[in-house]
C-alpha positions as CSV (number, residue, x, y, z in Angstrom):
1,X,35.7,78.2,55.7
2,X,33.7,77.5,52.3
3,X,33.8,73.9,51.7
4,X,35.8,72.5,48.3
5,X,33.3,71.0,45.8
6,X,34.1,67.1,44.6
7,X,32.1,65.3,41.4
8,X,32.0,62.1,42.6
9,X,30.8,58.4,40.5
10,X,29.4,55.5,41.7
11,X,31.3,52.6,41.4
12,X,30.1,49.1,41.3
13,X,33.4,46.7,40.5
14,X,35.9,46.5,42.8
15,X,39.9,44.8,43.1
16,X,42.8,45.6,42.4
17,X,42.5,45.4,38.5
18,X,39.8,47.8,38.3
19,X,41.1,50.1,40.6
20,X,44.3,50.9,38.0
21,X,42.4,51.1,35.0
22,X,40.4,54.1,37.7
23,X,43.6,55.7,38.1
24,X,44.9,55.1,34.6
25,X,41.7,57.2,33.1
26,X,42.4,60.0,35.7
27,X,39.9,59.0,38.7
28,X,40.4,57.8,42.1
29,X,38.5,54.7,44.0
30,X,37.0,56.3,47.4
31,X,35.1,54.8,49.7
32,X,32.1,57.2,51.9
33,X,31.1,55.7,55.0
34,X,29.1,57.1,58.4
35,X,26.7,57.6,60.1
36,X,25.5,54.1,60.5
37,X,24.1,54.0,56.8
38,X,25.8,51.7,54.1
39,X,29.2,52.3,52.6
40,X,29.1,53.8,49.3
41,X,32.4,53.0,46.5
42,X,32.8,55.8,44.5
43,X,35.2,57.3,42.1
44,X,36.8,61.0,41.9
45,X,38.3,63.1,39.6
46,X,42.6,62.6,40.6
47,X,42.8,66.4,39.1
48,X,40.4,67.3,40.9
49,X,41.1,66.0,44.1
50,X,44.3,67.5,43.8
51,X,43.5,70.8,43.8
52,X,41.5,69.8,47.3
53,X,44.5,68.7,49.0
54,X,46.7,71.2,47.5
55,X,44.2,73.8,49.3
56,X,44.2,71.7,52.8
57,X,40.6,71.2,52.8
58,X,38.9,68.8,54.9
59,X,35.3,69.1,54.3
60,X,34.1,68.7,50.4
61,X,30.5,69.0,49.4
62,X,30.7,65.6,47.1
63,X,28.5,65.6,44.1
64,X,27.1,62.1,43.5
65,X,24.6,62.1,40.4
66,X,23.5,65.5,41.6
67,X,22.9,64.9,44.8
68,X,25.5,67.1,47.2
69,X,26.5,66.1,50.8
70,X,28.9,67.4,53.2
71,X,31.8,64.8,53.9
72,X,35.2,64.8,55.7
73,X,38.4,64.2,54.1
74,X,38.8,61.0,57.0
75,X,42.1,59.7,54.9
76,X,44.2,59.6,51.9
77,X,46.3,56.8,50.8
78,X,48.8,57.6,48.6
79,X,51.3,55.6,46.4
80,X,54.8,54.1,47.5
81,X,56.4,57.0,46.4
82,X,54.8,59.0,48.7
83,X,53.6,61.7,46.0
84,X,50.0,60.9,44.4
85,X,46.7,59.3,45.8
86,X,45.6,56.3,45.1
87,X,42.7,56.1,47.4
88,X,40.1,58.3,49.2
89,X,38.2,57.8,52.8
90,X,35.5,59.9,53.0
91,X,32.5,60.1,55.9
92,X,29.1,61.5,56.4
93,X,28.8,64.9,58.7
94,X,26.2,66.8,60.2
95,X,27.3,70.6,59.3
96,X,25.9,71.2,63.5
97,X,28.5,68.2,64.7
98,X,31.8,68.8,66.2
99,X,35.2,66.5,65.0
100,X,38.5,66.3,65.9
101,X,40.9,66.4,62.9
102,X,44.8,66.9,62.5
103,X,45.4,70.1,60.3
104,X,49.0,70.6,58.6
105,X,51.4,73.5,59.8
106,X,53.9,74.9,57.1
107,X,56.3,77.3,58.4
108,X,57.0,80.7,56.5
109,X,60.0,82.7,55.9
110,X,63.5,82.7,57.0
111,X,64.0,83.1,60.8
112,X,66.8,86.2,61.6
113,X,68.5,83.5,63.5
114,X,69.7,81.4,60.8
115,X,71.7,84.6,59.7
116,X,73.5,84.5,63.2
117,X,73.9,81.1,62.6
118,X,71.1,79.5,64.3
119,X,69.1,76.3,63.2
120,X,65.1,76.2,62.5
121,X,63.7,73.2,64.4
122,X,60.3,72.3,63.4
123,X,58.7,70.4,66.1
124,X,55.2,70.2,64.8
125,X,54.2,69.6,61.6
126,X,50.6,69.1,62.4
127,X,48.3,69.8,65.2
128,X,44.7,68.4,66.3
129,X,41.9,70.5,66.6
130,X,38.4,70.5,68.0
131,X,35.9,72.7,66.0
132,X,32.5,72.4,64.1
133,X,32.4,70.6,60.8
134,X,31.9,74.0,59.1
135,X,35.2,75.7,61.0
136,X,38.0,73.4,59.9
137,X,41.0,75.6,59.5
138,X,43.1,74.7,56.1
139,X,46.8,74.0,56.6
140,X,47.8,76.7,59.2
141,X,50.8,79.1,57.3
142,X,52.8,80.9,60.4
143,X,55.7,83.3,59.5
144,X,58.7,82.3,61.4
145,X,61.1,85.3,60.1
146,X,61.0,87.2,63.4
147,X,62.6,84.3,65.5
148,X,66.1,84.6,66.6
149,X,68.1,82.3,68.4
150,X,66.7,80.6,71.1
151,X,63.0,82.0,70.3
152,X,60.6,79.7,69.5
153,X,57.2,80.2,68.0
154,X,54.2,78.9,70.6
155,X,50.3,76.8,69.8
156,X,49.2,80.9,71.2
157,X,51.0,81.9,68.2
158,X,49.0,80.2,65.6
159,X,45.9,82.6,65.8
160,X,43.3,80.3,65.3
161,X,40.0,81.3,65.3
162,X,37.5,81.3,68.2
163,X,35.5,78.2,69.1
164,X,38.8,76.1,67.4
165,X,40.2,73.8,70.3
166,X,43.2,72.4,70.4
167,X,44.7,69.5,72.2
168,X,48.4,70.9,72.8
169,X,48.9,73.5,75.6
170,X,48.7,77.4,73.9
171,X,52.3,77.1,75.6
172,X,53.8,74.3,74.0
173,X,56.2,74.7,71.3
174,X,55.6,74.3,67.3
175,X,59.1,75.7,66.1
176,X,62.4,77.0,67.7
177,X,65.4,78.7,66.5
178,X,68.5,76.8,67.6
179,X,72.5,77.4,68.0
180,X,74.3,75.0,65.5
181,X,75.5,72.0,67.0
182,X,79.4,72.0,66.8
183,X,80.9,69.9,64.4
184,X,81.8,66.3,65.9
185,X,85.2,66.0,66.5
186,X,87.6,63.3,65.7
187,X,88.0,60.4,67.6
188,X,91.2,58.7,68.3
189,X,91.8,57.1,65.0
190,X,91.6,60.6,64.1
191,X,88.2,59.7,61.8
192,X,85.4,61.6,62.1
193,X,83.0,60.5,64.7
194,X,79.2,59.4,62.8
195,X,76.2,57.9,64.0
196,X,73.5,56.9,61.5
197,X,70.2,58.8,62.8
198,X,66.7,57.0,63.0
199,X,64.2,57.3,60.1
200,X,60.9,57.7,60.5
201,X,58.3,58.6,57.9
202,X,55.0,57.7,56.7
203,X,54.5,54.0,54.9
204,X,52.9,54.1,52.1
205,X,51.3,50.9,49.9
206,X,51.2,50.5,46.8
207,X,47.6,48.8,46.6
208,X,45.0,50.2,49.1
209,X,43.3,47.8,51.8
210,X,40.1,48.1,49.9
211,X,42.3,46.5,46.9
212,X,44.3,43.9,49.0
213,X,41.1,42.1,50.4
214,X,40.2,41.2,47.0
């Protein structure tokens, strides 16, 4: 996979200040780090780096006063409403090394079962992989439209390419088609039974911890 190009700026002021006046004139702190040299504060285009994420790329080849480097998307903070980076984590590879990385899986299509009145149950939305620098898969796109009730779409299903390891079993389910639970029926008071599900979900500041130390 061809890495994503990133024109990146050094940076030499740091806080919580400067960082919003960053992403006021469009850029984004980062932070590159690895490979047991010194840690290097940058700043990034947030159009930019958009297009990267919106592309599932994990490797860039980061420009930094025209000298380009391979480097791993290592993590993106974004803001508290969940919707645009505020900070970038980025570390040194060797194009020859091996990581292990989570990569994104959006389901396609409309499964046949829904039209019988099943349910689509995603139970993966990511899954980690094993592979060289240079073979990071993007966010993985399987169709899901041939799954009827009670079929379920495997890790085996995923195609991924040769010398891509994965850490779930090639048997273990990412999605399912489900029959609709029945509707809860009424209890003695003759009011509808509820039960107020857990939420989970990401957490999101709305300062990064580069920004909070200072």
């Amino acid at each position: 996979m061809q890495a994503e190009k990133l024109k990146a700026v050094p940076r030499t002021e740091m806080g919580t200040r400067v960082s919003r006046k960053l992403r006021a004139e469009g850029q984004i702190p980062a932070i590159i780090y690895g490979h047991g040299e010194t840690p290097e504060a940058v700043a990034v285009g947030a159009r930019e780096l958009a297009m990267v994420l919106a592309h599932g790329a994990r490797m860039v080849e980061v420009d930094v006063n025209g000298n380009t480097k391979p480097h791993l998307i290592k993590s993106v903070q974004y803001d508290h409403l969940d919707q645009y980076p505020i900070h970038l984590d980025l570390t040194r590879v060797d194009l020859n090394e091996r990581v292990t990385v989570s990569v994104s899986i959006e389901l396609k299509g409309t499964p046949k079962g829904i039209s019988d009145g099943g349910v689509l149950e995603q139970i993966m939305n990511e899954i980690e992989v094993d592979c060289l620098v240079t073979e990071i898969p993007g966010t993985l796109h399987p169709f899901v439209t041939e799954l009827g009730i009670g079929d379920a779409l495997l890790v085996k299903d995923l195609g991924l390419p040769a010398g891509v390891n994965v850490t779930p079993g090639p048997e273990d389910k990412v999605a399912l088609v489900r029959e609709a639970e029945e509707e809860v029926e009424a209890d003695a008071d003759g009011e509808e039974a509820a039960e107020m599900p857990e939420v989970i979900g990401r957490v999101r500041s709305d300062e990064p911890e580069e920004d909070k130390k200072k």
